[in-house]
MIGUVEX-942011 format. One record per residue (C-alpha): chain; z, x, y; residue in one letter. Coordinates in Angstrom, 2 decimals, decimal comma. Last residue first. Example, Ala and Ser with C-alpha at 12.3 -4.5 7.8 and 13.67 -1.06 7.14 Angstrom:
<r drenza="A" Z="7,14" X="13,67" Y="-1,06" figu="S"/>
<r drenza="A" Z="7,80" X="12,30" Y="-4,50" figu="A"/>
This chain:
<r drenza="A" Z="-47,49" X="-212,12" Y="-80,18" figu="X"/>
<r drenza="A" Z="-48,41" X="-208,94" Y="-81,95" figu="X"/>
<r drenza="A" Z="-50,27" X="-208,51" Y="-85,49" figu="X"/>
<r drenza="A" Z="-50,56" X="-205,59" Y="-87,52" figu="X"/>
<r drenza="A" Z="-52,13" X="-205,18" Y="-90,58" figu="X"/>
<r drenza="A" Z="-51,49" X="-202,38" Y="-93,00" figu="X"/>
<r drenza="A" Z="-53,99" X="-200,85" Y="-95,20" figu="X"/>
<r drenza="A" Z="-53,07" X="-198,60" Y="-98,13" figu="X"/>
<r drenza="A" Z="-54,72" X="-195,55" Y="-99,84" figu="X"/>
<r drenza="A" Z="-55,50" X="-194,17" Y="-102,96" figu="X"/>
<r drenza="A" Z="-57,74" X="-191,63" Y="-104,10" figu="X"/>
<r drenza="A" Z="-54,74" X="-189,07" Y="-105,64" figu="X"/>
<r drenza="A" Z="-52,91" X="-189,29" Y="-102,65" figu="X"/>
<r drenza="A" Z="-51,16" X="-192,06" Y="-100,83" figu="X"/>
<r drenza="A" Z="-53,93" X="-192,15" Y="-97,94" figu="X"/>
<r drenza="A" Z="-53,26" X="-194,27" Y="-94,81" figu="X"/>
<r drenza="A" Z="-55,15" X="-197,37" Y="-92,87" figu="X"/>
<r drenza="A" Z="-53,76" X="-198,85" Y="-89,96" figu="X"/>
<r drenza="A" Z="-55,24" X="-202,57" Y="-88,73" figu="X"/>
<r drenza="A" Z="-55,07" X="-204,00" Y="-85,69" figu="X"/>
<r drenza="A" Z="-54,46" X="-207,62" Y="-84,43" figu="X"/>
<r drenza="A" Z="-52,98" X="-208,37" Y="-80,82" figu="X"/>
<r drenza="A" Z="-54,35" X="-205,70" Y="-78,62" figu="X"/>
<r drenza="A" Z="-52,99" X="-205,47" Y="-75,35" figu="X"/>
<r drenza="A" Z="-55,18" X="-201,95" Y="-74,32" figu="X"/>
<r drenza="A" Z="-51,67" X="-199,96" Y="-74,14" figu="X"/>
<r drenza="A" Z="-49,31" X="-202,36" Y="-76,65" figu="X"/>
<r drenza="A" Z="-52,04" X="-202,04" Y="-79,47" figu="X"/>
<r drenza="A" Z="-52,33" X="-198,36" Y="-78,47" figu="X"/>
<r drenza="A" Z="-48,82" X="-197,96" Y="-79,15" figu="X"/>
<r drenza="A" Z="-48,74" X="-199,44" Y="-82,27" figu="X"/>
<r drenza="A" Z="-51,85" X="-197,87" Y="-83,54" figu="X"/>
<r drenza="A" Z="-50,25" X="-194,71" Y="-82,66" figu="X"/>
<r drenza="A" Z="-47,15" X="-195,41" Y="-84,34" figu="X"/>
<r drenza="A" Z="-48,74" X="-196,56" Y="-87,62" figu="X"/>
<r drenza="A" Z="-50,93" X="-193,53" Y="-87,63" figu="X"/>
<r drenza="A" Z="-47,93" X="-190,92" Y="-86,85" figu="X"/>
<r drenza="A" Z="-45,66" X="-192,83" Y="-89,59" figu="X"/>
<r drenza="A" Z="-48,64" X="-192,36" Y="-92,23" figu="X"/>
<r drenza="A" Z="-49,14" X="-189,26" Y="-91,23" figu="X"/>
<r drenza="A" Z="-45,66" X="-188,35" Y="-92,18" figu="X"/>
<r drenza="A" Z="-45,71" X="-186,26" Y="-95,96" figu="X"/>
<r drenza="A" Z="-47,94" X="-183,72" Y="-94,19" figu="X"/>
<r drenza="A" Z="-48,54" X="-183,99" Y="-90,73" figu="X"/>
<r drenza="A" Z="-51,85" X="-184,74" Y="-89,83" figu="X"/>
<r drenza="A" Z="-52,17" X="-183,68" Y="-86,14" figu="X"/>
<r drenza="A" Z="-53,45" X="-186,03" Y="-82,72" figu="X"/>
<r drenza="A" Z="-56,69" X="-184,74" Y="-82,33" figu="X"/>
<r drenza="A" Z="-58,16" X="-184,08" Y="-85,81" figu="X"/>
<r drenza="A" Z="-55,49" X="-187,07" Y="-87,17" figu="X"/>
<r drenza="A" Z="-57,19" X="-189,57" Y="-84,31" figu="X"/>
<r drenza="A" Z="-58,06" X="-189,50" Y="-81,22" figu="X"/>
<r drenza="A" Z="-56,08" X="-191,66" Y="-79,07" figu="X"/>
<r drenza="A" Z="-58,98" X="-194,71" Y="-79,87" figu="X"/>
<r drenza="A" Z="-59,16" X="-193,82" Y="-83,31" figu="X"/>
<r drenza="A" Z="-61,79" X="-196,73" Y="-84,23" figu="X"/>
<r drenza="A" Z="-62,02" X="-199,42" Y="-81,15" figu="X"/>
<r drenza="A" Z="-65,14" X="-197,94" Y="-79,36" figu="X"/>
<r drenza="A" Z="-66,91" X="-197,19" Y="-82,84" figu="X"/>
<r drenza="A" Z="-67,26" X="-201,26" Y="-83,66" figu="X"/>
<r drenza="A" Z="-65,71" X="-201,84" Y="-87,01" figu="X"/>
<r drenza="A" Z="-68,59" X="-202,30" Y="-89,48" figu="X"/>
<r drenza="A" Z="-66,69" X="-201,31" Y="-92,09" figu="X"/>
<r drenza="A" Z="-68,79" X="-199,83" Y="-95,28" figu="X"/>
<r drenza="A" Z="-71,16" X="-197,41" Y="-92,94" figu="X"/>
<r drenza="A" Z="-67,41" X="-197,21" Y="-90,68" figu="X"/>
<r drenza="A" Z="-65,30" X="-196,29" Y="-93,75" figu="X"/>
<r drenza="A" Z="-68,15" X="-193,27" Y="-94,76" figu="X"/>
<r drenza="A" Z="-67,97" X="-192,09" Y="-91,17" figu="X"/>
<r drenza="A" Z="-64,23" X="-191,99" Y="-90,77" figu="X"/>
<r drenza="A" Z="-63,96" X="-190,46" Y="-93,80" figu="X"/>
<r drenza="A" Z="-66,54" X="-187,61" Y="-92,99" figu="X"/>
<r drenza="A" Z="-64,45" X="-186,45" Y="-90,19" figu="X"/>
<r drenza="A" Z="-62,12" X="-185,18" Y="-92,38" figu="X"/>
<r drenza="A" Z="-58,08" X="-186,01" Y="-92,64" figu="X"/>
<r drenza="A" Z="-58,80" X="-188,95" Y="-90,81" figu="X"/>
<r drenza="A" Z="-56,71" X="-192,19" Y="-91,74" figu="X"/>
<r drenza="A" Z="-57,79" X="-194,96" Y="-89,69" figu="X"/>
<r drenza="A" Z="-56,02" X="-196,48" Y="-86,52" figu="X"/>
<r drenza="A" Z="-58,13" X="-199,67" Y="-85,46" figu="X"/>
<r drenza="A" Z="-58,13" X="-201,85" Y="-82,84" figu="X"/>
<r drenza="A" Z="-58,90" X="-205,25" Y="-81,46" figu="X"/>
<r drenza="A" Z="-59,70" X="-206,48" Y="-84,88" figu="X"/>
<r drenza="A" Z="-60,70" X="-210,43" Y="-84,98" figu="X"/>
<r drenza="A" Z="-64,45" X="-209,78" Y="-85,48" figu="X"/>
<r drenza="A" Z="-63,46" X="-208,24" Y="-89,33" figu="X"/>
<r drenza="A" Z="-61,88" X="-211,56" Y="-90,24" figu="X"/>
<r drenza="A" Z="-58,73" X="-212,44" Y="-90,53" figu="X"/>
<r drenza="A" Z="-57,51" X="-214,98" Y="-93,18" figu="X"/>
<r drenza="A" Z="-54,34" X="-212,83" Y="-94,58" figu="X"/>
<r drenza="A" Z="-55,76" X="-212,40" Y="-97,98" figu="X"/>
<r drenza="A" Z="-59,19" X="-211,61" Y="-96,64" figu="X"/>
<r drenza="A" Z="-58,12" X="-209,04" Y="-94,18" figu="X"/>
<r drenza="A" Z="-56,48" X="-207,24" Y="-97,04" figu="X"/>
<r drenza="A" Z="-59,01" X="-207,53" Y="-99,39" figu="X"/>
C-alpha cells in the first residue's frame, strides 16, 4: 500500500531494512516481496546488528539510512513491528 500511495514501484527500491526478529520473517516478506536478496538487510540485519527492545525501530531506520548514504541509494524502505501483528513501513527518499 505504501509504495502504491506514494507512486513507487517495487523496481524503484535500492534498499531495504526489514524487521527481523526471526529469520522466517524475512523469508515469508521476500515469497510476498519480490525484493531482490542482495538489497534486503544489507548490514545484517536485527540477528547481526541486535533487536533492542522498545528501539529497533530507531536501529532499522538508522541503518537503512546509513546504508542509503553508503551504496547512494535514493529510495528505501524500513519496515518495523508495533506488536500485537502490526507493523509499519516507512519510505525513504534522498535527493
Amino acid at each position: 500500500k505504501a509504495l502504491s500511495r506514494h507512486g513507487w514501484k517495487l523496481d524503484e527500491i535500492e534498499e531495504v531494512e526489514l524487521n527481523e526478529a526471526f529469520a522466517a520473517q524475512v523469508l515469508a516478506v521476500l515469497h510476498d516481496l519480490p525484493f531482490a536478496p542482495e538489497i534486503v538487510n544489507r548490514q545484517g540485519g536485527a540477528i547481526a546488528l541486535g533487536h533492542p527492545l522498545g528501539a529497533s525501530g530507531a536501529r532499522i531506520l538508522t541503518t537503512l539510512l546509513h546504508g542509503m548514504k553508503r551504496h547512494g541509494s535514493k529510495k528505501g524502505v524500513a519496515t518495523m513491528c508495533i506488536g500485537v501483528g502490526q507493523g509499519i513501513t516507512t519510505l525513504v527518499e534522498r535527493p
